[in-house]
C-alpha beads as a LAMMPS data file, in Angstrom:
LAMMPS data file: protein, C-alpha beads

243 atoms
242 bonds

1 atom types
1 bond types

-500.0 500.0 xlo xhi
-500.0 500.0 ylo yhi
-500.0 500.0 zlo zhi

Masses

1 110.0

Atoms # bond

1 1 1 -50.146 169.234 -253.590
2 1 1 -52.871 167.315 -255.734
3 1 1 -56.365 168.224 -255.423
4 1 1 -59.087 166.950 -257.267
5 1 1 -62.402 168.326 -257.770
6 1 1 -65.716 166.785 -257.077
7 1 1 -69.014 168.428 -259.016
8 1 1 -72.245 167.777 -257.292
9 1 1 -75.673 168.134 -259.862
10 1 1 -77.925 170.211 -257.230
11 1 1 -75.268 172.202 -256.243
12 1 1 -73.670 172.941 -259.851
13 1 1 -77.248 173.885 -261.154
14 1 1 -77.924 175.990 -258.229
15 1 1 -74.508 178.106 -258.700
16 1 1 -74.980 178.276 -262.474
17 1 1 -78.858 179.417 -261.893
18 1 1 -77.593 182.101 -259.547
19 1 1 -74.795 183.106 -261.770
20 1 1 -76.793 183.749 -265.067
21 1 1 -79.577 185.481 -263.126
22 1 1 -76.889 187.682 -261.167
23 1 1 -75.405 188.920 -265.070
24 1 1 -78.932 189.473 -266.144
25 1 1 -79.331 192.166 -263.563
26 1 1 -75.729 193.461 -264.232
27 1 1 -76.710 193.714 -268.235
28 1 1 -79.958 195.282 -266.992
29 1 1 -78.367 197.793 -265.166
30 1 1 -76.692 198.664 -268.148
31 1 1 -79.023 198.939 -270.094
32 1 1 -80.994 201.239 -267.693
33 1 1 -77.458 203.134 -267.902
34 1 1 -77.959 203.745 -271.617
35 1 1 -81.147 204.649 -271.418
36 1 1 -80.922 207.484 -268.615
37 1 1 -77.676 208.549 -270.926
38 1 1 -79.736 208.967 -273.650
39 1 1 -82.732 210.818 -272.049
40 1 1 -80.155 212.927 -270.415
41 1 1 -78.903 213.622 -274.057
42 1 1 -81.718 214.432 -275.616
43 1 1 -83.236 216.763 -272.296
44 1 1 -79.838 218.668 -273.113
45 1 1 -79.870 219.105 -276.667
46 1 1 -83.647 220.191 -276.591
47 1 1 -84.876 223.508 -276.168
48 1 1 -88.331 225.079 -274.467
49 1 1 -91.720 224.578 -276.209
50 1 1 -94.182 227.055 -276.983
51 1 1 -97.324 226.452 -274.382
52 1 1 -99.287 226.579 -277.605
53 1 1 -97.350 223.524 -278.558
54 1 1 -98.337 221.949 -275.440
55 1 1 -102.128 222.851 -275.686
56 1 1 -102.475 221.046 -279.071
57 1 1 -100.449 218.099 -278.163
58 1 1 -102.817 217.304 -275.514
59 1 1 -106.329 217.739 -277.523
60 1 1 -105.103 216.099 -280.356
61 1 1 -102.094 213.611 -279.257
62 1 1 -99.482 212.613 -276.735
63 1 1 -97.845 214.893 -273.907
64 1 1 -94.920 212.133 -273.602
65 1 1 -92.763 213.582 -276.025
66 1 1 -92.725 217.272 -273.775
67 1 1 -91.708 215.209 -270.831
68 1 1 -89.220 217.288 -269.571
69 1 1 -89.440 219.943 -271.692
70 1 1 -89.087 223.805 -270.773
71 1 1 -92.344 226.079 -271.322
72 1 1 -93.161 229.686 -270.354
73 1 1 -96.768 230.753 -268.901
74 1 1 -98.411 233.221 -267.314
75 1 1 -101.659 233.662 -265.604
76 1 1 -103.772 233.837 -262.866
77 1 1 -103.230 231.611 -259.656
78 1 1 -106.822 230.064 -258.490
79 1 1 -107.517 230.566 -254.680
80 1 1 -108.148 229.061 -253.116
81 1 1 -106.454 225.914 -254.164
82 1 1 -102.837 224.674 -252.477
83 1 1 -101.912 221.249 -252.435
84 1 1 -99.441 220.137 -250.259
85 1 1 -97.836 216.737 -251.083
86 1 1 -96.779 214.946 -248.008
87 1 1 -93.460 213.238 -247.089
88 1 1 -90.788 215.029 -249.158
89 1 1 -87.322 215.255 -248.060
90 1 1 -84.800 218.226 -248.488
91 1 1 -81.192 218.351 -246.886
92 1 1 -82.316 216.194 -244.160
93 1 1 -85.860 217.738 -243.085
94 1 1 -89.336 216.598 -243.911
95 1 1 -91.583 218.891 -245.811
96 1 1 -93.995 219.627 -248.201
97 1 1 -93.781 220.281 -252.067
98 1 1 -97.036 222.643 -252.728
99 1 1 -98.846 222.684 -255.519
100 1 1 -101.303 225.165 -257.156
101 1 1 -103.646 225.360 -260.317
102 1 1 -102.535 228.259 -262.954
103 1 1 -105.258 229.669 -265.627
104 1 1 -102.924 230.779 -267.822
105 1 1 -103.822 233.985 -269.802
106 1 1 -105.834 234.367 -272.759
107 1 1 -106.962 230.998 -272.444
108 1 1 -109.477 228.542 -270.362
109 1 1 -106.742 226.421 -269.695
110 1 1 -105.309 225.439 -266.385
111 1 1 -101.902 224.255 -265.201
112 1 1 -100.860 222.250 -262.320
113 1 1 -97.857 224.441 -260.515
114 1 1 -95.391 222.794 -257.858
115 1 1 -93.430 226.232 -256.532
116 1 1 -91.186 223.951 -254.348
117 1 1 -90.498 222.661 -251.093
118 1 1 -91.980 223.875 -247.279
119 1 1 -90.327 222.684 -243.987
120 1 1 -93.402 220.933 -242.077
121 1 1 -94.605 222.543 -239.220
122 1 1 -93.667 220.422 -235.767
123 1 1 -97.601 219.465 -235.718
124 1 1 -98.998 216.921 -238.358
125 1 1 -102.371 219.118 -237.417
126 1 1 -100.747 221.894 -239.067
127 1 1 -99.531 222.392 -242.460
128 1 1 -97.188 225.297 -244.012
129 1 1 -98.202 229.040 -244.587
130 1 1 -97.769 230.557 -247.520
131 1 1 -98.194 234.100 -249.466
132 1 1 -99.491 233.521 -253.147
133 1 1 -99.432 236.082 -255.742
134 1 1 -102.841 236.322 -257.969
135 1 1 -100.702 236.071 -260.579
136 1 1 -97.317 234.879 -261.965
137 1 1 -95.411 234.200 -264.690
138 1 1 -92.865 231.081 -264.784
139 1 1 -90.990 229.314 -267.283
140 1 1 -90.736 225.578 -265.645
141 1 1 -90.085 222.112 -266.687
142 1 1 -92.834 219.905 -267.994
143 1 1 -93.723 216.387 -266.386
144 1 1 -96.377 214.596 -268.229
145 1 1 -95.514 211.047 -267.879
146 1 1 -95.349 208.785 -264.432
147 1 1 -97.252 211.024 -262.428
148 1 1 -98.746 209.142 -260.165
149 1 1 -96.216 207.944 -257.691
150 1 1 -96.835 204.856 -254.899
151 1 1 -98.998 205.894 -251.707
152 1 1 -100.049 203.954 -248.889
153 1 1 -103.387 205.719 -248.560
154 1 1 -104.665 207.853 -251.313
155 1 1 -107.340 210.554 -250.190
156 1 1 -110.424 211.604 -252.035
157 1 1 -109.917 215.336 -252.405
158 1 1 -112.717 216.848 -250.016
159 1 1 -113.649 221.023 -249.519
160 1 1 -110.875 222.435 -247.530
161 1 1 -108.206 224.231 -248.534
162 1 1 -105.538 223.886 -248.401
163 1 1 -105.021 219.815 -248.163
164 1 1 -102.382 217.238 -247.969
165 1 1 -101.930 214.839 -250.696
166 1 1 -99.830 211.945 -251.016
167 1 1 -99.516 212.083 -255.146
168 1 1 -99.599 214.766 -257.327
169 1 1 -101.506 213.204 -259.366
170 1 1 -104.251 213.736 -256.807
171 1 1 -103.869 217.313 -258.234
172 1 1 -105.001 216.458 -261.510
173 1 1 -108.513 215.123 -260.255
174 1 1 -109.239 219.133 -258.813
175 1 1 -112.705 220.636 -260.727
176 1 1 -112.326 223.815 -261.695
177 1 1 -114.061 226.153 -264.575
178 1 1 -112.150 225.910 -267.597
179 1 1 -109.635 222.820 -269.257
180 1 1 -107.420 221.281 -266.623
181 1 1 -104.185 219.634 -268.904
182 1 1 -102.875 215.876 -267.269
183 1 1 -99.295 217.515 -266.455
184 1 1 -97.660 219.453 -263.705
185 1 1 -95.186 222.565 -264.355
186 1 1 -92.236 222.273 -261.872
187 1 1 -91.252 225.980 -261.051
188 1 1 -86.999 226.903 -260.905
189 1 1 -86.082 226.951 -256.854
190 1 1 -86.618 230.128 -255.432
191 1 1 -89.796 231.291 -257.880
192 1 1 -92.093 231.606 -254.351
193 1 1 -90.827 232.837 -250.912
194 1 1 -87.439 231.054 -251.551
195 1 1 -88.918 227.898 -251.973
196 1 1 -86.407 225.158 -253.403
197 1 1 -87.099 222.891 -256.263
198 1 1 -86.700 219.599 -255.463
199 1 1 -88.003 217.228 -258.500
200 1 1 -85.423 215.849 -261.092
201 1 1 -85.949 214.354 -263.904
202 1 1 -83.590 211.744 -263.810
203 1 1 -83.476 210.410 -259.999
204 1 1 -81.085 207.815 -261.136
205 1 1 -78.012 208.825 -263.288
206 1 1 -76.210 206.737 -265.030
207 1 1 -73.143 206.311 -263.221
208 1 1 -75.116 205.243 -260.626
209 1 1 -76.686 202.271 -262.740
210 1 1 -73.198 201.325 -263.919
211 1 1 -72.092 200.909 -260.317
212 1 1 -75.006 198.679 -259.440
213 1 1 -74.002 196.760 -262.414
214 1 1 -71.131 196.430 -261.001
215 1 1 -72.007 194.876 -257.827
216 1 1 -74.492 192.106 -259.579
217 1 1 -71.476 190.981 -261.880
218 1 1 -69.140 191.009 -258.706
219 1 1 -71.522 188.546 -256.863
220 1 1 -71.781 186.195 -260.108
221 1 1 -68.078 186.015 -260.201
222 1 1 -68.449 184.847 -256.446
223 1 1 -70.888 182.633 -256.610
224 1 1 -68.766 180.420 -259.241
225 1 1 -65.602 181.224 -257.176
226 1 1 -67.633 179.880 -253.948
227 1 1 -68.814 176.933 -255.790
228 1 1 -65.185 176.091 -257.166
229 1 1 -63.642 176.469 -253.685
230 1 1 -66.243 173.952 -251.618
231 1 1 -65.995 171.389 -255.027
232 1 1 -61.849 171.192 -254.758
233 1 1 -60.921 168.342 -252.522
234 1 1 -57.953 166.889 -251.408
235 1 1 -56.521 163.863 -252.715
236 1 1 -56.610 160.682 -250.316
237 1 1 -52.744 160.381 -250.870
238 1 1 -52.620 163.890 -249.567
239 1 1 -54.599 162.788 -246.432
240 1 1 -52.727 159.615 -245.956
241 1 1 -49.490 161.999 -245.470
242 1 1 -51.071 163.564 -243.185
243 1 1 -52.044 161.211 -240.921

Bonds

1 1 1 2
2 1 2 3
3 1 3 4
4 1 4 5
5 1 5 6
6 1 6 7
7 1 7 8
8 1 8 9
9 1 9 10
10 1 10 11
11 1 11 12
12 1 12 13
13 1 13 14
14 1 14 15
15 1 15 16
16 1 16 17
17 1 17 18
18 1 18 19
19 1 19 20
20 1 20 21
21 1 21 22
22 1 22 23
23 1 23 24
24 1 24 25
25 1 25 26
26 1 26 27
27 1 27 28
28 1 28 29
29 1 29 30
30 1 30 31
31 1 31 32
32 1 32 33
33 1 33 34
34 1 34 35
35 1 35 36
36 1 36 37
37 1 37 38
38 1 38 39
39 1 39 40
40 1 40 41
41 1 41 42
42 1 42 43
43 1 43 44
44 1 44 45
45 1 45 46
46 1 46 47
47 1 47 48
48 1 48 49
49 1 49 50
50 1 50 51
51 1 51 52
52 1 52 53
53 1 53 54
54 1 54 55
55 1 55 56
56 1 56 57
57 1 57 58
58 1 58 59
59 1 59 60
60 1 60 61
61 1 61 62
62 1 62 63
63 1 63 64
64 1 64 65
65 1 65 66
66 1 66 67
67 1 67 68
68 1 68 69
69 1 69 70
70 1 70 71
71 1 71 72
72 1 72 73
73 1 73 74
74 1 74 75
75 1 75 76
76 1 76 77
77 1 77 78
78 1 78 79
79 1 79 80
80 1 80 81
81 1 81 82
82 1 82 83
83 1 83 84
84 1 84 85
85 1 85 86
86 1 86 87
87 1 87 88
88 1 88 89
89 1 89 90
90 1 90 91
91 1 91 92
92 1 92 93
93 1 93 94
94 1 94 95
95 1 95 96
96 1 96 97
97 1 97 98
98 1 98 99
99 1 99 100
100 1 100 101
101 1 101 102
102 1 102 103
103 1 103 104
104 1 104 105
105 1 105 106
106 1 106 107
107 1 107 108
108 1 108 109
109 1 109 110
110 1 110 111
111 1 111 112
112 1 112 113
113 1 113 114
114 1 114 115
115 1 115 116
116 1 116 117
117 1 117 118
118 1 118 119
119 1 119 120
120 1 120 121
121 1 121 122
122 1 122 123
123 1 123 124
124 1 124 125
125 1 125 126
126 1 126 127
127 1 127 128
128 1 128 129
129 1 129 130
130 1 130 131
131 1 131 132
132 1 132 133
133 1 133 134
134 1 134 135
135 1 135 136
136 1 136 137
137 1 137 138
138 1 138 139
139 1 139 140
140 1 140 141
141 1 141 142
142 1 142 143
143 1 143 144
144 1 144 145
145 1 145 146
146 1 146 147
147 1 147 148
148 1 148 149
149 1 149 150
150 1 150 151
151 1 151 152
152 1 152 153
153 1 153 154
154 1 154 155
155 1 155 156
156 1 156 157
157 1 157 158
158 1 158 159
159 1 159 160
160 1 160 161
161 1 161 162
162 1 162 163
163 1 163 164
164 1 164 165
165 1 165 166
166 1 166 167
167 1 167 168
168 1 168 169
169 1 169 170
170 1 170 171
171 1 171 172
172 1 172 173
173 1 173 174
174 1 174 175
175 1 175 176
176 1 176 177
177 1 177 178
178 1 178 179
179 1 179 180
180 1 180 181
181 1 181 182
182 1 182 183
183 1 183 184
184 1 184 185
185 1 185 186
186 1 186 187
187 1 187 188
188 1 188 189
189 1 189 190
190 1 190 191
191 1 191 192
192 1 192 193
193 1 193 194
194 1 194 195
195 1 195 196
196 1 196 197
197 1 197 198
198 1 198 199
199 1 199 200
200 1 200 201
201 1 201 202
202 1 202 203
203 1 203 204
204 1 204 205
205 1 205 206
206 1 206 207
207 1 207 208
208 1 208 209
209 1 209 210
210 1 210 211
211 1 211 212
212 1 212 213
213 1 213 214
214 1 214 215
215 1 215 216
216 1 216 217
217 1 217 218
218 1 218 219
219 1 219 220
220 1 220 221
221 1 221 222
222 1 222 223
223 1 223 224
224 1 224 225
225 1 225 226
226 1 226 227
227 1 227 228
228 1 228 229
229 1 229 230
230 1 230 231
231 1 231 232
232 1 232 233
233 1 233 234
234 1 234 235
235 1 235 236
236 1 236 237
237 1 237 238
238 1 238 239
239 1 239 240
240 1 240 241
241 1 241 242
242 1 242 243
């Protein structure tokens, strides 16, 4: 059976557009792949910092290199101010991750504090109760890059306490007496009233990017297959036959 193939311009230059930006975003996704492998290696093969460490990092340099770094403190938890950031989802529900400003001891330096997750209340009038010690003594992970995260509406914090957020980095704007440091300490689940922990570091793994790159090298391959497919004609003396 002889078939003969006919290769329209707009159509060949659409396909081939398509197919070379469909491999960029599979070669992206790799690369995001090795990336989160590598972060992932390093997290694993590092061990905790001394707060210490921490403190002079962020008077005389950069916090990024602590980014998920382990640190101990202990201190004094300031009442009475609980942050509650809205919208987070655990196992299904809708709840709360609360947040809290740590003076840690010995020093005039304060710490952001996210103990974990709260089931809302049924109400959006209400928001969760919760038992704080005055103080406590944690060793957490360290976030001190990307912390503000997308919100539709971003509050001014106001007087009452507690309040909903819709960022922790909202957090980081609180006044208080004494050095507040631009990071937030995420607590081990369980730390407060049985609280879970809900942040990760890496929301993304890497097998995860590999399968997306996947899919985007998977449509290229279509998208020429489809082309080829619609250009392939028969031949006339195939039609003649036919008739």
């Amino acid at each position: 059976m002889l078939k003969r193939i006919s290769i329209s311009f707009w159509p060949a230059l659409v396909t081939l557009t398509a197919f070379l930006i469909l491999c960029k975003l599979g070669f992206w996704q790799l690369q995001r792949a090795e990336e989160k492998r590598q972060f992932l290696q390093a997290f694993e093969t590092q061990g905790k910092v001394e707060f210490s460490a921490v403190v002079d990092a962020s008077q005389t340099g950069s916090l990024d290199v602590f980014n998920g770094r382990q640190t101990t403190i202990a201190g004094e938890v300031l009442m009475p101010y609980v942050f509650f950031v809205d919208n987070k989802i655990h196992q299904g529900s809708v709840g709360y991750s609360m947040l809290a400003p740590v003076r840690v001891t010995g020093t005039d330096h304060v710490v952001i504090v996210d103990f974990g997750w709260l089931k809302a209340p049924r109400s959006r009038q209400q928001l969760p109760e919760v038992s704080l010690p005055e103080k406590i003594a944690i060793t957490g992970q360290l976030k001190t890059q990307q912390l503000e995260q997308f919100s539709l509406q971003q509050q001014p914090l106001n007087q009452n306490w507690p309040q909903r957020i819709q960022s922790p980095h909202s957090a980081l704007e609180l006044s208080v007496n004494g050095q507040l440091l631009p990071l937030i300490l995420y607590a081990p689940s369980n730390t407060l009233a049985g609280m879970p922990q809900t942040y990760q570091a890496v929301v993304m793994p890497p097998e995860k990017h590999h399968a997306y790159a996947l899919q985007w090298f998977l449509l290229a391959l279509a998208s020429i297959l489809v082309f080829y497919f619609a250009a392939v004609k028969r031949s006339p003396k195939e039609v003649v036959n036919e008739s």
